[in-house]
N, C-alpha and C positions, 0 to 999 in steps of 0.2 A: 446640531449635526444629526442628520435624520440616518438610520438603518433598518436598511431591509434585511431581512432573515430569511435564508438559503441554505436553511439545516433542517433534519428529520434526526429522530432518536436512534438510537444504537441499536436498540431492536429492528426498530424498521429498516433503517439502512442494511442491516444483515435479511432483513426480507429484499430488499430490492434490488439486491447486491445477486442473487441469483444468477438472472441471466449473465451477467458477467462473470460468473462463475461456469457455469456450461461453456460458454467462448473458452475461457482460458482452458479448461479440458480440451477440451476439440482441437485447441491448437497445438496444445502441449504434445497432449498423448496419442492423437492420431497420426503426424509426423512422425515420432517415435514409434508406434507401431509399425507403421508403415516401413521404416527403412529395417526395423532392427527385428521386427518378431515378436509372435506371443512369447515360444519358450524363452528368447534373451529377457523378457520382462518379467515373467514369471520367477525364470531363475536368478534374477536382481533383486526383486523386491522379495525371496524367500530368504537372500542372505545379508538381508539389511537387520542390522541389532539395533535392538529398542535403547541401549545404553552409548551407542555411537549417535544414534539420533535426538533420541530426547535435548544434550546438550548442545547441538547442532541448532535446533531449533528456537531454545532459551536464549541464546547467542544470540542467533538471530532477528528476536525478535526486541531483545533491545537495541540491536545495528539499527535496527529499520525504524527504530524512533529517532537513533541520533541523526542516520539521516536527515530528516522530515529537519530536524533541530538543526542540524550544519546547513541546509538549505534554506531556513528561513533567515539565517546567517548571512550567506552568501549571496543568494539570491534578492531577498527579501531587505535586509543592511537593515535586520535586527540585533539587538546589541544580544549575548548572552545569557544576559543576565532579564530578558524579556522575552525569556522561554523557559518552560515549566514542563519538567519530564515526570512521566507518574505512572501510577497506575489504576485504573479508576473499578477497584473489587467489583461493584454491586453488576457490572457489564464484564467482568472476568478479561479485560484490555488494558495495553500499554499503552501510552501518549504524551506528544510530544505537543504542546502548545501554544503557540504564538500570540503575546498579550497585546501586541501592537499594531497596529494596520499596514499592512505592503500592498504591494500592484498585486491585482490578479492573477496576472502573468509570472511572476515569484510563487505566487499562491497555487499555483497548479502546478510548476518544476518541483514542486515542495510536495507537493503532494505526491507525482507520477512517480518520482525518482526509487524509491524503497521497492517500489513492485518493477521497476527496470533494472535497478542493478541487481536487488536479492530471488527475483522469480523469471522475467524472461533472458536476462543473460545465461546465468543458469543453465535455462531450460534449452536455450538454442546448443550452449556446449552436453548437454545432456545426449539430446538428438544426435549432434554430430559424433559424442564418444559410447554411445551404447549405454549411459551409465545411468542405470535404475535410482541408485542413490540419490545421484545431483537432479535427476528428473523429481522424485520424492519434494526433496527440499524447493525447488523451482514451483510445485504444483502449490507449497505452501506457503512459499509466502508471495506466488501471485497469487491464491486466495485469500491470502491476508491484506492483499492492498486493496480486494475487492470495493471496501468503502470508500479508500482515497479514489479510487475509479469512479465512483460514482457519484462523490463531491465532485468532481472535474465534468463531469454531465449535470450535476445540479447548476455551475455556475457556467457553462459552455454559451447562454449569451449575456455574459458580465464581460465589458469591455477591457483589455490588458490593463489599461494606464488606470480602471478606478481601486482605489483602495476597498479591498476587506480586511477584516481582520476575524478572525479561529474564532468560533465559536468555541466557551469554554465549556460546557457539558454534552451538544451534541454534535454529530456528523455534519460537516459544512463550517458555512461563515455567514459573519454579518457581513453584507457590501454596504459601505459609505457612500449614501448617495448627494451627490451637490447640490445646496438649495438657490 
């Protein structure tokens, strides 16, 4: 079984993860601006406590692995017990790891999903209720899916139906190719 490698290091994915990081501002906070005002933003983000958010975000950003983990579940119809949740110090990241090969198509719901439910839901209810808070949280962890973003353009022409499987040290997959 031959595999191609469709991964980049953690470092570099946080370099090329950039431009998708300026997108998500611009979408986030200039909506927001636009309807709601400097002062309403100003006046949000000066009465946000560091002790309301900090655990806000640690929460969070274990949600956003189990995600990735119930996805690869659900989507993917990996067992359990062929997902590995961690935390990997030396790149100061949580991760949620898939030891087994699924469709592509699994492989990218699995991946988009953490930065749709935990950053632009969120973000649109932010927008619509004025609220600097859930815009905060929304701008973080669509920054934090910046990499699952841009594994989903790394493998953007990997066909649905072929299997990858999670790269286990870096950003991306190996695709299983058919010999």
């Amino acid at each position: 079984m031959k595999k191609k490698d469709y991964s980049i290091s953690i470092f570099k994915a946080n370099i090329y993860s950039i431009p998708i990081l300026i997108f998500i501002i611009f979408i986030l906070i200039i909506p927001y601006f636009l309807y709601w005002g400097n002062d309403n933003l100003q006046t949000g983000l000066k009465s946000i406590k560091f002790y309301v958010l900090v655990p806000i975000l640690l929460v969070g950003g274990i949600i956003h692995e189990l995600i990735h983990a119930i996805s690869y579940v659900i989507f993917g119809k990996a067992a359990f017990k062929e997902i590995k949740i961690g935390f990997h110090w030396k790149n100061i990241t949580p991760y949620a790891h898939c030891t087994v090969p699924i469709s592509a198509s699994a492989y990218r719901i699995s991946a988009v999903l953490p930065g749709i439910i935990l950053g632009f839901i969120p973000g649109i209810f932010s927008i619509i209720l004025g609220n600097s808070l859930l815009l905060v949280i929304a701008l973080f962890f669509s920054i934090v899916s910046c990499g699952d973003f841009l594994i989903i353009w790394l493998i953007r022409k990997v066909k649905k139906e072929q299997l990858v499987q999670d790269h286990p040290e870096k950003a991306g997959c190996l695709v299983i190719e058919k010999e």
